[in-house]
N, C-alpha and C positions, 0 to 999 in steps of 0.2 A: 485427577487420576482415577480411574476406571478399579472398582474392588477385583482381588483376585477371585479368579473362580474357582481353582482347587482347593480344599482342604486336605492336610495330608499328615495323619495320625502317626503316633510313633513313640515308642517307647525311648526315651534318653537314657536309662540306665540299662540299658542292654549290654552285654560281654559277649566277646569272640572276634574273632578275625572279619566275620560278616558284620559287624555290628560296626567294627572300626570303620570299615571300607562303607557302609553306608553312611555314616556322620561324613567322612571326605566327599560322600557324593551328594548331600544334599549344600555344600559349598557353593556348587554350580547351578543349583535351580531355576528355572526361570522366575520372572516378577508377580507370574501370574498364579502362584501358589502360594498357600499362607500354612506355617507348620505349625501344629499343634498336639505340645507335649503333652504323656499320659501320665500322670500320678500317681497313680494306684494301680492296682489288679481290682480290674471290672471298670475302671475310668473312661474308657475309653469307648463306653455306652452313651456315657451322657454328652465328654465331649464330640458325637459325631453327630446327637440327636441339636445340640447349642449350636455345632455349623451349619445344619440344614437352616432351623431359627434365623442364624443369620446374613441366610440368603445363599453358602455353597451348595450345589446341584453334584459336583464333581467331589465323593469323597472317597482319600485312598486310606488303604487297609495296611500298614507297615508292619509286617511279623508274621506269626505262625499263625495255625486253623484258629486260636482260643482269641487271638485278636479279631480276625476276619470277623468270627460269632459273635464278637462283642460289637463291635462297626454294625453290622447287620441289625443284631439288636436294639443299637443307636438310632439307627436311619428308623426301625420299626415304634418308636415311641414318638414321635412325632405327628401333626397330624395330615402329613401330605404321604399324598400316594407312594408305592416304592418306585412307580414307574415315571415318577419323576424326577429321581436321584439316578446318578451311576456312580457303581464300587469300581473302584481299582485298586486292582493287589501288588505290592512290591514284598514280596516271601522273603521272609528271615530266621521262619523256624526251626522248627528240631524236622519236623513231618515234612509239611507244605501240601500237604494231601489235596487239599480242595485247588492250590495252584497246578499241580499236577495234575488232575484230572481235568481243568480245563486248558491244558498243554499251555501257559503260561510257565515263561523260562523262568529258572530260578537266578539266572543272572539279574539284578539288580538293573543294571542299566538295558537289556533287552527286555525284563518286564516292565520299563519306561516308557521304550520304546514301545511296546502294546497299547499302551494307555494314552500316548499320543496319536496312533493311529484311529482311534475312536469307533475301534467296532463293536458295538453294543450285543453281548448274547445274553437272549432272557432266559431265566434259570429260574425251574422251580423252587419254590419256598417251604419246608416244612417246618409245621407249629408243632409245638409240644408242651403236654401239661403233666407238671410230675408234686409231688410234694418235694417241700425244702422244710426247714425251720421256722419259715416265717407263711408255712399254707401250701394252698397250692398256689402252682405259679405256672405261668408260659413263657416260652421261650424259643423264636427260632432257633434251628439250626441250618446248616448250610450243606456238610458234607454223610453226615452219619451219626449214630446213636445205638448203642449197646446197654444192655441187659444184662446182670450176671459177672460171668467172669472179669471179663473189661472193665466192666462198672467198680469194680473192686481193686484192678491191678491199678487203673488210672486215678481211683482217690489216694491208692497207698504207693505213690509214686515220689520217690523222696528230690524234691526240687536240688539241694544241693548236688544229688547225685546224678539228677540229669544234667546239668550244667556240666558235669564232668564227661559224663559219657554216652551225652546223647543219647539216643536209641535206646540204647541197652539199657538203661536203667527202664522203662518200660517191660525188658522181658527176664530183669530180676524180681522187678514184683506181679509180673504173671504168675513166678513160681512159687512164691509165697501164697496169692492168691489162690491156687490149685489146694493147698493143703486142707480149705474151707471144704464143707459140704454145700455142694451145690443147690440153690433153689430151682423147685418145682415151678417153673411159667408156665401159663398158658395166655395166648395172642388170641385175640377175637376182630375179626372183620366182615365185611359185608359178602355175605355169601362163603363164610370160612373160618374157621377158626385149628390151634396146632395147640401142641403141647412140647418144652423140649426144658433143658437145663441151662439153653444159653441162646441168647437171642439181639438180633444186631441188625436193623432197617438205613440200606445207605439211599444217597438221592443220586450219587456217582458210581463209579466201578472201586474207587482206590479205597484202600482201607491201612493205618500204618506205614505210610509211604509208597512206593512204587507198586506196591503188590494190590493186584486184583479179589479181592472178597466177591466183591458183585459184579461179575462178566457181563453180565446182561442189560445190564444199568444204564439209563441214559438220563442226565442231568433235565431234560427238559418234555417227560413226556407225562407228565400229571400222575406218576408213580412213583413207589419207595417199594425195593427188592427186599424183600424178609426175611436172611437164611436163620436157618436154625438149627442148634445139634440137638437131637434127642438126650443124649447122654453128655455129661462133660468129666473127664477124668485125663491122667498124664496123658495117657494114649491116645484117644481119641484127638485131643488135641495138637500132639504131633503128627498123628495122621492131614490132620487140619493145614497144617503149616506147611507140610510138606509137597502136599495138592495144592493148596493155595499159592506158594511160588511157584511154583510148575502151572499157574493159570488154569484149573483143570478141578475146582471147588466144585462147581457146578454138577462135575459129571461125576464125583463123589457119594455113595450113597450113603454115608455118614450125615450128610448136611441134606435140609431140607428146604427148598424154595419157593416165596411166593411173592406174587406182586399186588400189593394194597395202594386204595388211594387214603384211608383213613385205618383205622390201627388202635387197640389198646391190648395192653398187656397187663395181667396181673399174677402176683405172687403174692410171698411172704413180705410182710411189712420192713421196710426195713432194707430191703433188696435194694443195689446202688444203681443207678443210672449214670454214663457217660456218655457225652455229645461234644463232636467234633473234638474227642483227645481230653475234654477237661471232665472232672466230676462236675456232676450237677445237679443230681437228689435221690429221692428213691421214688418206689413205686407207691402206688399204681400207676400209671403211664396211658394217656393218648396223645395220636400223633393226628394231624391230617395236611395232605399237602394241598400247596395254595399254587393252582398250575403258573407258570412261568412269570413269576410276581416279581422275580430280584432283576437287575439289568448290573450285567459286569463286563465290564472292557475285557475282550478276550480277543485272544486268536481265532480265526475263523476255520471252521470243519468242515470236511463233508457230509458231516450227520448234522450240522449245524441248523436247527429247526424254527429258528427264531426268525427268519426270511418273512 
């Protein structure tokens, strides 16, 4: 008998209605995938980086963006190229940001069906180096990464309370996070540099689910879009929210845009960093992206540039 060729990650103690309906549907899998439970929060780095090792080429991503970044992470600690793996996503989280920007269905069994059709789209890869606890550290991300406010609403994000109400727990600790006094950033790049109070580099358009941060964005052209607010306060940031669903950020003259291929930002020590949704340290901060390095079974586009 022939080893399977999928690997396909997954958290087992998941809750919700989506969670049930996926344990029933991995009942029917075929023979040719092997599932591999995650243990812990951040486990599911190493087990993706131990399937490569063990000869999977095909590994999938079962959950939200912080799983995706953690798989990603996975496959990057290895010592084979990325462009010898392929990701596949079956979206289960609160966001799904990065599934949604590369129009993968959030249905379960049609993002399946993606992944058996086997259309490979290359997607740029951006690295990031931020301090943690234990130094500095690097760290893909997949979809985005903020500075500032975000950095702060998503570290003081109460887990219980998302569990309850999704979403929203995200924009009760916005508002708590607003009561801070903002730090002073400044971003430096080649041929540029800005200054503002809140700063947030995606590699897509999506930011927080369905809505558009970065209009102009495209997943695979050797760029990360850099808006920025000069100022951050109650106001402006409803102003923010309120153009941003309205798809209309861009033409906002509150927010400021640029497009880098490499990137650092500094502040006040101490300043939080968030990437794809989860905390993940502070500053100082460089990014640079690694052009169309990841490969993920996707739907295919007409902007699709991986041809």
């Amino acid at each position: 008998m022939s080893q399977p060729s999928i690997a396909l990650i997954f958290n087992p103690t998941a809750r919700g209605n989506k969670a049930v309906k996926f344990r029933q549907w991995l009942r029917d899998l075929p023979n040719d995938v092997t599932l591999i439970e995650t243990t812990a929060p951040g486990s599911a780095s190493s087990l993706a980086a131990q399937a490569i090792k063990n000869g999977f080429r095909t590994i999938i991503a079962s959950g939200g963006d912080g799983t995706i970044n953690e798989v990603v992470n996975g496959i990057g600690q290895t010592n084979r190229e990325f462009d010898q793996v392929l990701l596949g996503i079956l979206p289960l989280g609160t966001m799904n940001v990065f599934a949604r920007e590369l129009g993968i269905s959030l249905s379960i069994k049609k993002a399946w069906e993606t992944i058996q059709l086997g259309h490979t789209r290359k997607i740029d890869l951006p690295l990031a180096k931020f301090q943690t606890d234990s130094g500095l550290t690097e760290k893909f991300f997949i979809q985005m990464i903020g500075v500032g406010l975000d950095g702060d609403a998503v570290g003081g994000v109460s887990i219980k309370l998302k569990r309850k109400v999704g979403a929203l727990a995200y924009f009760a600790s916005t508002l708590s996070a607003l009561r801070a006094t903002p730090p002073k950033l400044r971003a430096n790049w080649d041929g540029g540099n800005t200054t503002g109070e809140w700063m947030c580099a995606g590699n897509g358009k999506m930011y927080g689910g369905p809505f558009k941060l970065f209009p102009n964005a495209i997943v695979n052209d050797g760029k990360l879009d850099l808006c920025v607010l000069p100022k951050v306060n109650k106001r402006t940031i409803a102003h923010a929210v309120i153009t941003m669903l309205r798809g209309q950020l861009n033409r906002w003259p509150g927010a400021i845009y640029h497009r880098v291929s490499e990137l650092t930002i500094e502040g006040p020590i101490g300043t939080s960093i968030q990437a794809d949704g989860d905390y993940v340290g502070t500053l100082p901060l460089e990014i640079k992206v690694l052009p169309r390095r990841l490969n993920v079974l996707a739907p295919k586009t007409n902007k699709d540039r991986s041809k």
